[in-house]
C-alpha positions in Angstrom: 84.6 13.5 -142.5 84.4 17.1 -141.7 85.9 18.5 -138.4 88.8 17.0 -136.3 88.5 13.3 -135.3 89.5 13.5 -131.5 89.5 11.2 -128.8 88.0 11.7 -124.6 84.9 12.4 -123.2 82.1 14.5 -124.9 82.7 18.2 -123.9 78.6 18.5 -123.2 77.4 15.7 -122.1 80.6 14.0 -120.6 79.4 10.5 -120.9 79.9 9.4 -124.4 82.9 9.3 -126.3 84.1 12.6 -128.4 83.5 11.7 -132.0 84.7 15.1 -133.7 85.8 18.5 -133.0 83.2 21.6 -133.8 84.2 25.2 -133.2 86.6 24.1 -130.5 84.3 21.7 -129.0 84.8 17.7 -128.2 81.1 16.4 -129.2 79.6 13.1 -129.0 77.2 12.1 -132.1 74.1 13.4 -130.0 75.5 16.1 -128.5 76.7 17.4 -132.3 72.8 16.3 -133.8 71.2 18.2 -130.9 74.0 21.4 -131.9 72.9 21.0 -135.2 69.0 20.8 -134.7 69.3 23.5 -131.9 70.7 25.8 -134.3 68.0 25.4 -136.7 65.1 25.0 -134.8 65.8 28.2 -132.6 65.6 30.4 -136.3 62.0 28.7 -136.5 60.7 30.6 -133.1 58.3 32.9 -134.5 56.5 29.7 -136.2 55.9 28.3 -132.8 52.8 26.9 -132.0 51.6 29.7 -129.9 51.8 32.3 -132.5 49.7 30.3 -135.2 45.7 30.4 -134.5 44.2 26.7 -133.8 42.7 25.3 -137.1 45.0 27.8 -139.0 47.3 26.3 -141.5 50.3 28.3 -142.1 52.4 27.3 -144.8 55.8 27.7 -145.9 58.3 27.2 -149.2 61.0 25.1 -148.6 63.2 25.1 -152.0 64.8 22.0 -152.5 68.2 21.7 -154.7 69.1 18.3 -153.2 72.0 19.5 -151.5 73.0 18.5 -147.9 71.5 21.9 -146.8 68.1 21.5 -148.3 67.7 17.5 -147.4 68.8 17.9 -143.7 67.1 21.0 -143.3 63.7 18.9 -144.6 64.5 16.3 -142.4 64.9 18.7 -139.5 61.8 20.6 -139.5 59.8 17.5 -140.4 61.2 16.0 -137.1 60.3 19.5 -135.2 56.6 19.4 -137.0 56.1 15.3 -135.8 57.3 17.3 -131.9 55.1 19.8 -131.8 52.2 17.5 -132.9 52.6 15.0 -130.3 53.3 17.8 -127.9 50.3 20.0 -128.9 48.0 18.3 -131.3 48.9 21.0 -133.9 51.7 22.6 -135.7 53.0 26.0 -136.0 53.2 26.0 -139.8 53.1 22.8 -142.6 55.7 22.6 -145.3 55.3 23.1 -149.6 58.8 21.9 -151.3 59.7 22.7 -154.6 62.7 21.7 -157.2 63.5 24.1 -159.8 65.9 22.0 -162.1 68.2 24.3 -163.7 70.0 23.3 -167.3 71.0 20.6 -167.2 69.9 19.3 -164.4 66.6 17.1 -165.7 68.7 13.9 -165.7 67.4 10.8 -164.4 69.1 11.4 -161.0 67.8 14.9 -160.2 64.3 12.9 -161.4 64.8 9.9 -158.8 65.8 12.2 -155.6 63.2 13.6 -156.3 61.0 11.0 -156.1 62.9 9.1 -153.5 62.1 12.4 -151.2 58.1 12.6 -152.0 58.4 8.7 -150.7 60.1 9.6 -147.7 57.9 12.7 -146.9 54.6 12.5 -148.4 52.9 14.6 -146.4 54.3 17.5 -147.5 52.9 18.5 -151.5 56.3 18.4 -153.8 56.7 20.4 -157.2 59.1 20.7 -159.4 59.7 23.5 -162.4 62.0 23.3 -165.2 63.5 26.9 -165.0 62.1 27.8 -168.4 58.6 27.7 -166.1 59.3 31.8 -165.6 58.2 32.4 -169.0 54.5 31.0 -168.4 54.5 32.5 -165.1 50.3 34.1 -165.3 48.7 36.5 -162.6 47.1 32.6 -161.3 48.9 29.7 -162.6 52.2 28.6 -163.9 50.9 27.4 -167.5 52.1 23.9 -168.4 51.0 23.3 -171.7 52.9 21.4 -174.2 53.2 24.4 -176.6 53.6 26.8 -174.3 56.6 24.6 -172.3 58.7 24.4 -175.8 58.4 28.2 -176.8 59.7 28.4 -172.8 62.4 26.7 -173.2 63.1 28.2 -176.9 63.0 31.7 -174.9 65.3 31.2 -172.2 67.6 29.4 -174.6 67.6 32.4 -176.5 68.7 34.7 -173.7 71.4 32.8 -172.8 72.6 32.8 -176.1 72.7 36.0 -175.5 75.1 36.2 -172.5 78.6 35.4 -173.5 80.2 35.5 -170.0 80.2 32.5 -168.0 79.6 34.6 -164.6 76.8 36.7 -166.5 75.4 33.4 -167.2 75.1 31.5 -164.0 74.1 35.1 -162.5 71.1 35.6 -164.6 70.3 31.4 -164.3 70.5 32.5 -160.3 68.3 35.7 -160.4 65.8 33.9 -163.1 65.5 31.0 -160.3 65.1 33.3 -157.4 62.2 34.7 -159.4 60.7 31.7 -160.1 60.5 30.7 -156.6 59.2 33.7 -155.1 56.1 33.2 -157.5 55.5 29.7 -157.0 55.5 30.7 -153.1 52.5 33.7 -154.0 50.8 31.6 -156.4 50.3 28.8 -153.8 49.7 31.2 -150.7 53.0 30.4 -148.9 53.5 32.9 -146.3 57.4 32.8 -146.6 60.1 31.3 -148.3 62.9 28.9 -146.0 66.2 29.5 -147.7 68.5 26.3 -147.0 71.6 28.3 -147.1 74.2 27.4 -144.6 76.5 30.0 -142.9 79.2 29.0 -146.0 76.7 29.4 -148.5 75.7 33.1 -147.5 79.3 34.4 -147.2 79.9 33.1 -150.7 76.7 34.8 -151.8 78.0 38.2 -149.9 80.9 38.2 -151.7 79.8 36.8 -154.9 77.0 39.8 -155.0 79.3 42.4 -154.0 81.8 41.4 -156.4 79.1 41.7 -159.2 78.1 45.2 -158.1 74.9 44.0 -156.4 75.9 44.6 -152.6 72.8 47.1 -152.2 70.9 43.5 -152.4 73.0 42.1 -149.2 70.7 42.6 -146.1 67.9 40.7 -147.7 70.1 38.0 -148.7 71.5 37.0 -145.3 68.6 38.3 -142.7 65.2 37.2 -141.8 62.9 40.1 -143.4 60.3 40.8 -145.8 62.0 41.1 -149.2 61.6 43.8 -151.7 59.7 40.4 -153.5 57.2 41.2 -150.8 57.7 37.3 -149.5 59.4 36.9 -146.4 62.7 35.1 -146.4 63.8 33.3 -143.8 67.2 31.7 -143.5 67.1 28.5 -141.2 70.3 27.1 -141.7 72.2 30.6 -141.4 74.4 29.2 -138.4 75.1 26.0 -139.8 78.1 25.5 -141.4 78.4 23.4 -144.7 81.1 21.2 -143.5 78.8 20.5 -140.4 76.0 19.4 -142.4 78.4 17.3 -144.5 79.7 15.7 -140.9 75.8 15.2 -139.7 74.9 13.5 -143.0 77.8 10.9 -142.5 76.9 10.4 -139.1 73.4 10.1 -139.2 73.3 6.4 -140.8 69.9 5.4 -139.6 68.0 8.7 -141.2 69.3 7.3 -144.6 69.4 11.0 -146.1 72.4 10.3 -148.1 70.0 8.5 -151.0 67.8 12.0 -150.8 71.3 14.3 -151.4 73.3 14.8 -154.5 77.2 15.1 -153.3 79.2 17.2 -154.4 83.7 16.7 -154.7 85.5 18.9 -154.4 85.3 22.3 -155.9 87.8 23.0 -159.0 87.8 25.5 -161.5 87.1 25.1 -165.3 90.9 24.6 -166.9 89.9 27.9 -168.8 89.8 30.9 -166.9 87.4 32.2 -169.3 85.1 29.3 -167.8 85.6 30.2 -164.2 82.7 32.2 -162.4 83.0 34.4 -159.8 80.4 31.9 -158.0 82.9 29.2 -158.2 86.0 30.9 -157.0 83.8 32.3 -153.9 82.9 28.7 -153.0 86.6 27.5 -153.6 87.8 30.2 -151.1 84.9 29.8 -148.5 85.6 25.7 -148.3 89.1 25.8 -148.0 88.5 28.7 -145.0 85.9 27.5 -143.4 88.3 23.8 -142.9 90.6 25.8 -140.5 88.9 29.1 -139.5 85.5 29.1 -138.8 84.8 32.1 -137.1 85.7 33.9 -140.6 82.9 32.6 -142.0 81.0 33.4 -139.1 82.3 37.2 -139.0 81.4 38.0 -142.6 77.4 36.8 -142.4 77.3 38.3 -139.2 78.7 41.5 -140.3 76.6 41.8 -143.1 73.7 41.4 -141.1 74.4 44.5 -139.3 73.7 46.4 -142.3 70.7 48.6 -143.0 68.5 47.9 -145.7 68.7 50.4 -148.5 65.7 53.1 -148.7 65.3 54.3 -151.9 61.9 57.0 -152.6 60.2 56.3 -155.4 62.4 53.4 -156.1 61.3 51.4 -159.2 62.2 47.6 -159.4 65.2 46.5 -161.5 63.8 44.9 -164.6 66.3 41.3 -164.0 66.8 41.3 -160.6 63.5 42.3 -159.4 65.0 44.6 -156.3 64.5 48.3 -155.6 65.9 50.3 -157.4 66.4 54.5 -157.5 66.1 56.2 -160.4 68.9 58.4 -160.6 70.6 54.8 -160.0 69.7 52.7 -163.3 72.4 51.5 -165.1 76.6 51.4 -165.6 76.9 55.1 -164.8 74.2 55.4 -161.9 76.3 54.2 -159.4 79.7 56.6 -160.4 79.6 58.9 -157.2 81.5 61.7 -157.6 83.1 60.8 -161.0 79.9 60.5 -162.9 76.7 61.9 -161.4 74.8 62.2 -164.2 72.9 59.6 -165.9 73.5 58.7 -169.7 70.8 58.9 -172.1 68.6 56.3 -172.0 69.4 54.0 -168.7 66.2 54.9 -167.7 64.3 53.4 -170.1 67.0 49.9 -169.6 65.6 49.7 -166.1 68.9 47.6 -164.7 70.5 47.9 -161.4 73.9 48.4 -161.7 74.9 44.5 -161.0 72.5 43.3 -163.6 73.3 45.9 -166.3 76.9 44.5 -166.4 75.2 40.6 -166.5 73.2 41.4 -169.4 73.5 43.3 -173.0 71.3 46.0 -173.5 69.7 43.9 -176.7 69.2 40.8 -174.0 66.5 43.2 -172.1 63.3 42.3 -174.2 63.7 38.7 -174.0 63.7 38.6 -169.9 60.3 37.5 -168.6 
């Protein structure tokens, strides 16, 4: 299990026995489920009770990956939702979940979690995508047609065929899910999008993104905001970390959510280097730090959400990505400084941000949805 195994008195509560240590403290196993729900539920204040009207029905996106982070974060917030209904007859907001399953990931497994979770929480509406679904995205409707759901998966095939880089890949897999999500969430009037990721996850992402030339992108992928998507995203779990949820999970034997959560070993590298993604290396790095020194972790979200988010005028949206983008900024060369202020001959007409121009080949542009 996560976190040191210690012995004595619970540092909070002081009557049950210490069962772990977390960031310095002796906990008990309430005292650590209450640190975890505490920390969660307090990100959820401005969907309290009070600020939702009474027979208004606010309702939020909760994507599920069937991680720890998305399972306990369901399980959370469903026990907060069951709280404020006893307490107040009414909730502040009502859940929609939806599982995008990424290639390869429609194997029977990802297909019985997924049921096993609409058993254990069927009041909230569950819907899962293949990926592919972003090519039959409509002004209304994501189209599921036979037809149509082949030449899907025939066009996203093709433009990964087109990527030869393993980091370009998962990158564009990333942004292409991102997308997907953000228009299930306006097609089905969700008024904001809860983003399971724990304080681990987002300082992977922060590195991952700057390390790909996408840092502009940072503040509205670690705080609480209206994104360029024009969806709020709101980021529950942010002072969670993973190796937290990993110890709740264990310890919480009578929820049963292990049977809702895909596990995951430990995290090695392809044998090839040619293999190895920058992803990966970030969440190699981040587990191994996070065992012995926490507060890095810590520092580098919080940091990041200090930052300002960029204002560009008459910003145009990058083509992949979907995120603001200047004009003078499109491509390779927009984003030279000093060395290179002037941009080539036909960027403008690519429509890239900087990160996503070095994910994709120019001749990869006409096949993105």
């Amino acid at each position: 299990m996560p976190g040191q195994v210690i012995t004595g008195l619970c540092k909070r509560c002081g009557v049950l026995e210490a069962i772990l240590t977390v960031r310095n403290d002796a906990l008990c196993r309430e005292c650590f489920s209450k640190y975890v729900h505490t920390k969660i539920v307090k990100r959820m204040e401005a969907f309290r009770t009070r600020h939702s009207a009474q027979g208004e029905e606010r309702f939020l996106l909760l994507p599920i990956s069937l991680g720890v982070s998305s399972v306990t974060l369901l399980h959370i917030l469903d026990g907060h939702l069951q709280g404020q209904r006893h307490r107040t007859g009414r909730t502040g907001f009502n859940l929609k979940l939806l599982f995008v399953a990424m290639p390869g990931q429609e194997s029977d497994q990802e297909a019985k979690k997924c049921d096993a979770i609409r058993k254990r929480y069927p009041q909230y509406p569950f819907t899962t995508l293949r990926l592919d679904s972003i090519f039959l995205t409509a002004s209304s409707r994501i189209s599921t047609t036979p037809g149509e759901t082949e030449r899907a998966q025939k066009s996203l095939s093709k433009l990964l065929d087109s990527i030869s880089s393993a980091t370009s890949r998962v990158d564009v897999l990333n942004l292409l899910k991102t997308r997907l999500i953000v228009t299930f969430a306006k097609l089905n009037t969700c008024e904001g999008i809860l983003w399971a990721s724990s304080t681990t996850k987002l300082a992977e992402t922060i590195l991952a993104e700057t390390a790909k030339g996408r840092g502009f992108s940072l503040p509205w992928a670690v705080t609480d905001s209206l994104s360029p998507h024009g969806v709020p995203f709101f980021y529950p779990v942010r002072d969670v970390l993973k190796k937290e949820l990993i110890s709740r999970l264990e310890l919480d034997g009578d929820a049963g959510l292990k049977h809702l959560v895909i596990e995951e070993g430990e995290t090695k590298a392809p044998p090839s280097s040619k293999n190895t993604t920058i992803d990966v290396l970030m969440k190699q790095y981040f587990e191994s730090v996070e065992e012995h020194y926490p507060s890095i972790v810590s520092n580098v979200v919080r940091t990041t959400g200090k930052l300002d988010e960029a204002k560009w005028d008459a910003a145009q949206s990058c083509k992949l990505c979907q995120l603001p983008v200047d004009d003078a900024l499109l491509g390779i060369n927009g984003w030279g400084g000093d060395q290179k202020r002037h941009q080539e001959a036909g960027e403008r007409e690519v429509g890239l941000c900087y990160g996503c121009a070095r994910s994709l080949p120019v001749e990869a542009i006409p096949l993105l949805p």
